[in-house]
N, C-alpha and C positions, 0 to 999 in steps of 0.2 A: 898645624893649621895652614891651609892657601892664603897667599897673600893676595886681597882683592885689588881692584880697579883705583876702590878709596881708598885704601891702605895705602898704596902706592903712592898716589896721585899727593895724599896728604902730607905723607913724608917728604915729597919733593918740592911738598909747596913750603913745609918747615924749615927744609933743610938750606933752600932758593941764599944765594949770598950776595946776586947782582945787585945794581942798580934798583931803587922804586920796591915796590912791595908787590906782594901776593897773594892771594886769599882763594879760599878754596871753598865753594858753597854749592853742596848737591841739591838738588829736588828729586826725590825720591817717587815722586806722582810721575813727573814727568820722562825718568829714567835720563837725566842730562846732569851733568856737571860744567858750572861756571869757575873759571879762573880769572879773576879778576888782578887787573893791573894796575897797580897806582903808579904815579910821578910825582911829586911836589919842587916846585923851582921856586926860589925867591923872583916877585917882580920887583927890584931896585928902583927902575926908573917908571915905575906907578904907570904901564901902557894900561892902557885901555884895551880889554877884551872882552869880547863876544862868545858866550859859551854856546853850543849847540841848541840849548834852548831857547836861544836869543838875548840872553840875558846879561846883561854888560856890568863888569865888575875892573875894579882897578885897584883889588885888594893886595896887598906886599906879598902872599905866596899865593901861588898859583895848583891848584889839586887839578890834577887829568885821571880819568880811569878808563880803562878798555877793556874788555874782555874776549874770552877764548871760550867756544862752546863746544864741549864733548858729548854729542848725542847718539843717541839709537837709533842707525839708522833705516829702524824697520817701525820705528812711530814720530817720527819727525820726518818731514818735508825739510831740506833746508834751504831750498828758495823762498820758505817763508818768513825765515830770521838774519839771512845772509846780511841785510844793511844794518843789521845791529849789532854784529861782533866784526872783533878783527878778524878771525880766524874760525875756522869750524873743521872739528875735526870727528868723522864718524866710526863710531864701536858696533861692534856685530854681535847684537841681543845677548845673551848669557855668556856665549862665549867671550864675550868681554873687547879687549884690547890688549894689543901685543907690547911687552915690556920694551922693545926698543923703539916705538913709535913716540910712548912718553918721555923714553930718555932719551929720543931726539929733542922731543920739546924742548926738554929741563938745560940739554945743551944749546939751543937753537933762544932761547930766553932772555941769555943774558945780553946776548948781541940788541936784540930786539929792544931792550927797554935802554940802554946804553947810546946806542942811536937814538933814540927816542928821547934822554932828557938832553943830548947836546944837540936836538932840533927842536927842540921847548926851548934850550935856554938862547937857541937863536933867535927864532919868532919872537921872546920876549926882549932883545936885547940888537937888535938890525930892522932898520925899517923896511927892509927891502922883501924879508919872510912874513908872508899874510895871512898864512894858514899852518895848524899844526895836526898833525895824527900820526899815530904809531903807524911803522908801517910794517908790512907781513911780505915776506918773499917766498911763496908756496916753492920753488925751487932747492931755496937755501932749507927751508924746511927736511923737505923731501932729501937731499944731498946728506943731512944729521941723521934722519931717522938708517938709511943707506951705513953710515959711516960706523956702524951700532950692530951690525951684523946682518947675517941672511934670517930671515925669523923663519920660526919651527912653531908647529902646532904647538907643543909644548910651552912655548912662549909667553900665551895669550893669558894676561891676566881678569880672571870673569869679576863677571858687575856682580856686588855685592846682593845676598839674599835676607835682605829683611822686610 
């Protein structure tokens, strides 16, 4: 049996050992897979924050999530979701996506949330950090997926058929 897109995809959201969590939740309408990012930081010193919503909280732990969008990019526009994910990354209809572009991710991940809680736990803990978000370096990205081999037809792991 071929190993598909969510086979893959799931396995390395299981198998993920960095920093924060990971979760992995397809819509099957839509032909798109979300990876969702958690952080959780203790707020010791009870700051006061402002969540995206606007919503001001000065609870003892602090929950962040961000996501990464794997879409089709033959039904999706992605100027039209782009301010809502960190990342976006496009697959080619059946033919899927190629296995070293997700184990660049899966390499390129841990860095990503790693940075990300020791720039949580500064925002929560310096008054001089006013703002916090994961941040995405399409470079470093692109340099992992590189680092993973020359991809080959053969490669490409297809979006699953149900």
């Amino acid at each position: 049996m071929k190993i598909t897109m969510l086979d893959y995809l799931a396995t390395q959201v299981a198998d993920y050992a960095g920093e924060g969590q990971l979760d992995l939740n397809w819509d099957k309408k839509e032909h798109v897979f979300e990876i969702t990012l958690s952080l959780t930081a203790q707020n010791k010193a009870g700051q006061e924050v402002t969540d995206v919503a606007g919503k001001l909280s000065t609870q003892d732990k602090i929950d962040f999530q961000d996501q990464i969008l794997i879409y089709d990019e033959k039904r999706l526009d992605p100027a039209a979701v782009a301010e809502d994910y960190l990342a976006l990354l496009p697959f080619s209809g059946k033919t899927g996506l190629a296995q070293q572009t997700i184990d660049g991710l899966f390499t390129y991940l841990p860095e990503v949330m790693a940075d990300g809680l020791s720039d949580l736990m500064a925002f929560l803990n310096e008054d001089t950090v006013t703002t916090f978000e994961l941040k995405w370096q399409p470079r470093v990205f692109e340099q992992q997926v590189a680092a993973q081999g020359p991809i080959k037809a053969t490669d490409y792991l297809a979006y699953p058929r149900y």
